[in-house]
C-alpha positions in Angstrom: -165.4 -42.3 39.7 -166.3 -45.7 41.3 -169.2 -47.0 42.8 -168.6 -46.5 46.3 -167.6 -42.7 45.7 -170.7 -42.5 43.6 -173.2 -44.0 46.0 -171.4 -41.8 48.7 -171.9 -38.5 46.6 -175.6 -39.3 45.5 -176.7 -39.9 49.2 -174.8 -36.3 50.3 -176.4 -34.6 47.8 -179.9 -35.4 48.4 -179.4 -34.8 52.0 -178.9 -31.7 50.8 -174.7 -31.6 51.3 -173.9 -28.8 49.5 -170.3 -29.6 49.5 -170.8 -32.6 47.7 -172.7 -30.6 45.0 -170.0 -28.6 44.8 -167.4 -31.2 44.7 -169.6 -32.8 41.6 -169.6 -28.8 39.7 -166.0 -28.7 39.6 -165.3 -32.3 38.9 -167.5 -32.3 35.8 -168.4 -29.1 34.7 -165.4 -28.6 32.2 -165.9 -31.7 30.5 -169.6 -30.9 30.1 -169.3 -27.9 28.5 -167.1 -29.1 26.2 -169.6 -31.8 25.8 -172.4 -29.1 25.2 -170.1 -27.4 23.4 -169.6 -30.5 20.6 -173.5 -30.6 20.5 -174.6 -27.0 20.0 -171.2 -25.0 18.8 -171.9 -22.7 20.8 -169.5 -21.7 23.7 -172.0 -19.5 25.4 -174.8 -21.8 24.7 -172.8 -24.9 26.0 -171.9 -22.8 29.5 -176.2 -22.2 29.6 -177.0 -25.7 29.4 -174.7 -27.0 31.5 -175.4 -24.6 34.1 -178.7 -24.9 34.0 -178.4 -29.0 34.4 -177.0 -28.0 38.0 -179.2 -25.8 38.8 -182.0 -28.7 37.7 -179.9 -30.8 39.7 -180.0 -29.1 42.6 -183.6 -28.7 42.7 -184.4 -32.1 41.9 -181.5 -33.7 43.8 -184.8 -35.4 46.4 -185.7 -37.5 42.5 -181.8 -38.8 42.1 -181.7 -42.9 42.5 -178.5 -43.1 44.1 -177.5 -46.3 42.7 -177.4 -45.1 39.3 -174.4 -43.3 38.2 -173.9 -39.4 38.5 -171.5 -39.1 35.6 -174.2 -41.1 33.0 -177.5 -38.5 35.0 -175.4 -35.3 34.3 -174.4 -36.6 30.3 -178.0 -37.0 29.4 -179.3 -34.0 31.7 -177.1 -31.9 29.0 -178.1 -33.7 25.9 -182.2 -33.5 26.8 -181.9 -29.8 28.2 -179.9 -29.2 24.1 -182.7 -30.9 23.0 -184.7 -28.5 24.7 -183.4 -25.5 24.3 -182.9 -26.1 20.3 -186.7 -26.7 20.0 -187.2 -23.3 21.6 -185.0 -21.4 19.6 -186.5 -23.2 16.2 -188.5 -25.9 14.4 -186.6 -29.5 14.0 -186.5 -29.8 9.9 -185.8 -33.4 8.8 -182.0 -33.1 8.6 -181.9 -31.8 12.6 -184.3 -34.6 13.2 -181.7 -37.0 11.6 -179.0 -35.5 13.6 -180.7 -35.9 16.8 -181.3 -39.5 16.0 -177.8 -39.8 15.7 -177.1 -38.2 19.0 -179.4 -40.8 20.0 -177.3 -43.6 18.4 -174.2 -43.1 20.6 -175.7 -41.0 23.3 -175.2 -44.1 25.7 -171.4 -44.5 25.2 -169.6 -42.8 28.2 -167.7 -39.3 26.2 -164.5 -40.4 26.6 -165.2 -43.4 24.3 -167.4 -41.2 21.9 -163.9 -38.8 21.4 -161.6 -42.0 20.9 -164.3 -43.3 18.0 -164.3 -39.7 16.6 -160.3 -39.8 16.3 -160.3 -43.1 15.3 -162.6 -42.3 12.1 -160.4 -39.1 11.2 -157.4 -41.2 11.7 -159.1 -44.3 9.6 -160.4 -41.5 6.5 -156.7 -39.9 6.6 -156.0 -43.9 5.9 -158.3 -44.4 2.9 -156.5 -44.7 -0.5 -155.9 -40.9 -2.3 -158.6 -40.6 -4.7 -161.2 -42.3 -2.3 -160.5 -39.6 0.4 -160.6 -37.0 -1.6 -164.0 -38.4 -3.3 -165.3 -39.2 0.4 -164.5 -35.9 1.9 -165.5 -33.7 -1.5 -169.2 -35.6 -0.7 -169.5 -36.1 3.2 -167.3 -32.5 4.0 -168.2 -30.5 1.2 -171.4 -31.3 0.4 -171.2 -31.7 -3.2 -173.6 -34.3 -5.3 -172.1 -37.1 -6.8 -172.7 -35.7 -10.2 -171.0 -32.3 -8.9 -167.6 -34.3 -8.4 -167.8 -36.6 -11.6 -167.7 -33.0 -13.4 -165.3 -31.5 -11.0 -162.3 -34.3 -11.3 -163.4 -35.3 -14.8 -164.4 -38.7 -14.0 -167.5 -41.1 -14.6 -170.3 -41.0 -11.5 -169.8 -44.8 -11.7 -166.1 -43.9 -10.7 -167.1 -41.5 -8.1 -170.0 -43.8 -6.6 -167.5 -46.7 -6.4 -164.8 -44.9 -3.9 -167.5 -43.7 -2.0 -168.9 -47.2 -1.3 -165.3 -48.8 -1.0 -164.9 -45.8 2.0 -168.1 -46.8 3.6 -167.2 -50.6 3.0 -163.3 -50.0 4.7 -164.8 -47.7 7.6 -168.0 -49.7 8.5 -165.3 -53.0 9.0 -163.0 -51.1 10.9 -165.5 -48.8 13.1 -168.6 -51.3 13.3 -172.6 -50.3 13.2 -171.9 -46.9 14.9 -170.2 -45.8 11.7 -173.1 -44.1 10.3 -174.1 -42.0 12.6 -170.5 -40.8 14.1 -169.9 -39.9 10.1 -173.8 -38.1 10.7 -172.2 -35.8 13.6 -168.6 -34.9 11.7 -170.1 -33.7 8.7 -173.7 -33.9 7.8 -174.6 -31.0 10.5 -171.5 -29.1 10.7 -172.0 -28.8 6.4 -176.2 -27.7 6.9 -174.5 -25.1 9.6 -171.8 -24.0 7.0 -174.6 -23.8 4.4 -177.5 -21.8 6.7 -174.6 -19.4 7.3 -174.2 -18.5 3.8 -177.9 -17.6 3.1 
C-alpha cells in the first residue's frame, strides 16, 4: 500500500469512516492470521488475536498517527496482543523468554521478508553437505545433545561438534546476524512444544 493510500485510509478511519475500516479488515486480515497463526500455532487462537487487534483498533482509531504506516500498526498490534494473551494463559520460563526475544529480533522486518528469510534458511540447510545436515537437524530439529548423536551415528563429539559449527559458519555467511534467531523460531520452540506435548 503506498503512502498516499495510507495517509488517505488513516485520516478516514479516525473520522470514524467505517468503510475504510472495513476496507483495511479484509485487505489484511488473512495475512494476519496467518501471521498469528506462525506465532502461537494455534488457528483459533490466531483468528482471537487478530480480531481483537480490530476491535482495539477501532476503539482507539482517535490515538492512530496517520503518517505512520497501517500495515507496520496492525503487525505489531498482533505480536504485543500474543504477547499478551500468552502471559495470561501461563508464566514466560526462560526458553519462551528466549523465543520472544527472538520475535523481537525480526519483529521490524515487514512479513513478507520474514517468509523469504525462513525459505531461504530451509533452502540453505537442504544445501549443507550430508553428514552436516543430518548432524544440524538431529541437534536443532530433534533436540538431541551432542553427546546423544556421537553415540547414535557412532562418531566422536569432536566430529559431531565440528559439522555443527561448519553449519552455523556456512548459514551465518549466507543469512547474515538474523541467523540466530530465525534458526530460534524454526526449531528451538516448535521442539519445547513437541516435548510439553509428550509429558
Amino acid at each position: 500500500m503506498d503512502s498516499k493510500r495510507n495517509l488517505f485510509l488513516a485520516q478516514r478511519l479516525i473520522s470514524g469512516d467505517s468503510k475504510a475500516y472495513d476496507f483495511l479488515m479484509e485487505f489484511y486480515y488473512q495475512s494476519l492470521c496467518a501471521y498469528a497463526q506462525s506465532l502461537c500455532y494455534d488457528h483459533a487462537l490466531a483468528e482471537d488475536i487478530v480480531q481483537n487487534v480490530f476491535v482495539k483498533l477501532w476503539v482507539k482509531r482517535i490515538k492512530i498517527n496517520p503518517d505512520l504506516s497501517i500495515k507496520s500498526y496492525l503487525y505489531k498490534s498482533v505480536y504485543n496482543e500474543f504477547i499478551d494473551q500468552y502471559r495470561k494463559n501461563k508464566p514466560v520460563i526462560y526458553l519462551e523468554k528466549k523465543y520472544f526475544e527472538a520475535i523481537d529480533l525480526v519483529i521490524d522486518i515487514e512479513p513478507e521478508e520474514l517468509g523469504d528469510l525462513i525459505k531461504l534458511m530451509n533452502a540453505e540447510i537442504e544445501n549443507l553437505p550430508a553428514k552436516c545436515r543430518e548432524i544440524f537437524l538431529m541437534n536443532k530439529m530433534e533436540g538431541l545433545t551432542h553427546t546423544e548423536i556421537s553415540e547414535y551415528l557412532n562418531i566422536s563429539l569432536k566430529t559431531v561438534e565440528g559439522h555443527i559449527t561448519r553449519a552455523f559458519k556456512i548459514l551465518t555467511e549466507k543469512l547474515g546476524t538474523k541467523m540466530e534467531a530465525v534458526l530460534f523460531l524454526l526449531f528451538n520452540f516448535n521442539k519445547q512444544k513437541r516435548q510439553s506435548s509428550l509429558r
